[in-house]
PAZAPA-4460 file (N, C-alpha, C; in steps of 0.05 Angstrom, whole numbers, plus 32768, in hexadecimal, padded with zeros to 4 digits):
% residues 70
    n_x    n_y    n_z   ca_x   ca_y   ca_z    c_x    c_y    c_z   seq   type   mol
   8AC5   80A5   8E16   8AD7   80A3   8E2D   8ACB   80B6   8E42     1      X     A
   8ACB   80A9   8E62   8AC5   80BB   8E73   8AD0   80CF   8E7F     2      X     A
   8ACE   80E8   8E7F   8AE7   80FC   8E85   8ADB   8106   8EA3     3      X     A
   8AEC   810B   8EBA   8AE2   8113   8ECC   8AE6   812E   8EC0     4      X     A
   8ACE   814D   8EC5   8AD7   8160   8EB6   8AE3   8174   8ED2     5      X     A
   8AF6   8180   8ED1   8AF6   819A   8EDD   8B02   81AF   8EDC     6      X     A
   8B03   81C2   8EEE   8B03   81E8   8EE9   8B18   81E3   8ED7     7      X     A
   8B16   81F5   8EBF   8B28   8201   8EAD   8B38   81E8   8EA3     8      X     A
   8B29   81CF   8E96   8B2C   81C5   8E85   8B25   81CB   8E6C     9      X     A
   8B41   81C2   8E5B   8B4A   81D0   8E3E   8B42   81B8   8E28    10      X     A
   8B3F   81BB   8E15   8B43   81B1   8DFA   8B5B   819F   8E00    11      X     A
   8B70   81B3   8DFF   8B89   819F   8DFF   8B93   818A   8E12    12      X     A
   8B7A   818F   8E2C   8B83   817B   8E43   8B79   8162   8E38    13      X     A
   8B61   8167   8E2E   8B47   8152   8E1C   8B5C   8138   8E10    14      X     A
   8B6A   8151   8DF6   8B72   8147   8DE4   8B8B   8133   8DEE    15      X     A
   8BA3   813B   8E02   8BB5   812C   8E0C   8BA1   8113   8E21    16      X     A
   8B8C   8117   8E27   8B82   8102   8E30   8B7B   80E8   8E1F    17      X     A
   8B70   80F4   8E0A   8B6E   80E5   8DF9   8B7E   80D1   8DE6    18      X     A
   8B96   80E4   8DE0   8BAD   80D4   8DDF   8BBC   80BE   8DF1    19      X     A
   8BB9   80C5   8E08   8BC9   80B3   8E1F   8BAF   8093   8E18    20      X     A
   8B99   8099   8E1B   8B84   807C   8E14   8B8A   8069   8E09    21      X     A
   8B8B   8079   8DF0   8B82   8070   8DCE   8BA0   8076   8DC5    22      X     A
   8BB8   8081   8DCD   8BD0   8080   8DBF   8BCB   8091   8D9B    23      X     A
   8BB8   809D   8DA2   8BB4   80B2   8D84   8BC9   80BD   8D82    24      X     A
   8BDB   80C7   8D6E   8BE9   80D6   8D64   8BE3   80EE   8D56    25      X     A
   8BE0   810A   8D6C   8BD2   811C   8D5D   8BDA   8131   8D46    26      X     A
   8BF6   812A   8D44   8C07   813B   8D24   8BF4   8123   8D14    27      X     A
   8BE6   8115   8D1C   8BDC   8105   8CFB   8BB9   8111   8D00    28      X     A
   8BB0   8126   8D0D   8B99   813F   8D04   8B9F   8150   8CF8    29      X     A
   8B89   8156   8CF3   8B7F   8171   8CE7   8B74   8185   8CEF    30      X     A
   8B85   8194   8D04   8B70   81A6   8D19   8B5A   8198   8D27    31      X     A
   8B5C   818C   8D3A   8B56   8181   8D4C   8B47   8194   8D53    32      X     A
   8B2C   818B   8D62   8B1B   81A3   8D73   8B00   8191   8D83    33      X     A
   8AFC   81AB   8D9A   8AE2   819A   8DB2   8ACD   81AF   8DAE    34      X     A
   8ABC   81A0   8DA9   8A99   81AE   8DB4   8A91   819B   8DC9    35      X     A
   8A7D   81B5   8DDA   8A70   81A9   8DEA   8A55   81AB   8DD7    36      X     A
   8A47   8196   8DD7   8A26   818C   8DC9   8A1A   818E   8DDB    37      X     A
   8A00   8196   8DD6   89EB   819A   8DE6   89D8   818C   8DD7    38      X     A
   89D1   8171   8DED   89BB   815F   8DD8   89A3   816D   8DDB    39      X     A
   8999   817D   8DEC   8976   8183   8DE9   897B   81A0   8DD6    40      X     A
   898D   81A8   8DD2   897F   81BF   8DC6   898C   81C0   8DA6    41      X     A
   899F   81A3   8DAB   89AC   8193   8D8C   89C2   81B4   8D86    42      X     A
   89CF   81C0   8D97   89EC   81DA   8D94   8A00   81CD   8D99    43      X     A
   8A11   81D7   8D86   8A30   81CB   8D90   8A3B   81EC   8D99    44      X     A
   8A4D   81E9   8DB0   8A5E   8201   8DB3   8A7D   81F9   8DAE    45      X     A
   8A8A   8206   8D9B   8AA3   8206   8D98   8ABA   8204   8DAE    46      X     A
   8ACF   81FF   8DB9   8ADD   8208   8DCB   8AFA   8205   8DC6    47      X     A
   8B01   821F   8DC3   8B21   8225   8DB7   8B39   8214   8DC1    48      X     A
   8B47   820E   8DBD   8B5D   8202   8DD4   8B6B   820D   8DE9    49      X     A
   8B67   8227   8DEB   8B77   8230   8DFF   8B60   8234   8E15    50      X     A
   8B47   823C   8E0E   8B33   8247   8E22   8B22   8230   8E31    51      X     A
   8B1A   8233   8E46   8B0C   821A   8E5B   8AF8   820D   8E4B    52      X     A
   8AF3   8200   8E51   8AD4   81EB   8E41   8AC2   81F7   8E4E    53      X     A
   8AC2   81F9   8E68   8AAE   820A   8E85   8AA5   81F1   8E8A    54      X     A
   8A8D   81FC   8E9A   8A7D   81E7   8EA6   8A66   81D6   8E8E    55      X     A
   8A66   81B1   8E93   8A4E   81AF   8E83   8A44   819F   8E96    56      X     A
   8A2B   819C   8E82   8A0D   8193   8E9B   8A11   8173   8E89    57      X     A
   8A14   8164   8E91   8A1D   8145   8E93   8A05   813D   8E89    58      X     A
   89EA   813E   8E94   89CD   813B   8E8D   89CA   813F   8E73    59      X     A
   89D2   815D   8E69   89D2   815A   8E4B   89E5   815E   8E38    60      X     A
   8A00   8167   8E3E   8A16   8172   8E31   8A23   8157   8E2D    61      X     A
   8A2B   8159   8E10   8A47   8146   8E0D   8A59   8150   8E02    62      X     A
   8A6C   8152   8E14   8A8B   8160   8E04   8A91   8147   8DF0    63      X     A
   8AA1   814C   8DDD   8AA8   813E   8DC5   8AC0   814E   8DC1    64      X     A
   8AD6   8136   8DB1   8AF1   8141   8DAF   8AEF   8132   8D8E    65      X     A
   8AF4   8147   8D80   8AF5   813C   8D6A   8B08   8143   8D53    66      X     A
   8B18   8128   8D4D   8B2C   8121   8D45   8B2F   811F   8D20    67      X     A
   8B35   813A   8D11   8B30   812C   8CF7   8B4A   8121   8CF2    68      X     A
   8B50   810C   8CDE   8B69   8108   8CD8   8B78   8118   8CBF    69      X     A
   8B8B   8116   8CBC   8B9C   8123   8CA0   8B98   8117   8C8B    70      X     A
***
């Protein structure tokens, strides 16, 4: 999904975005959580839910929201 990104976007904005799409129901995760990936240097960075994603570089970063189930 294409996200326009900006200042002091959260995990949890991600995640209610993602819900509104796809109609996910997220009491049916398991601690839900976002990394931003970095394909050239193959790092994932963690990003808590309350704290910004920051800035990523589109060229190589892919944020990922990833959803385990229960």
């Amino acid at each position: 999904m294409d996200v326009q990104m900006f200042d002091n976007m959260t995990p949890e904005m991600l995640f209610e975005m993602v819900k509104n799409k796809w109609g996910i129901d997220l009491d049916r995760t398991d601690e839900p959580f976002v990394v931003v990936h970095d394909q050239i240097r193959d790092s994932y960075r963690v990003v808590e839910n309350d704290e910004s994603i920051g800035d990523v570089d589109n060229s190589r970063e892919v944020v990922r929201v990833v959803l385990p189930l229960k």
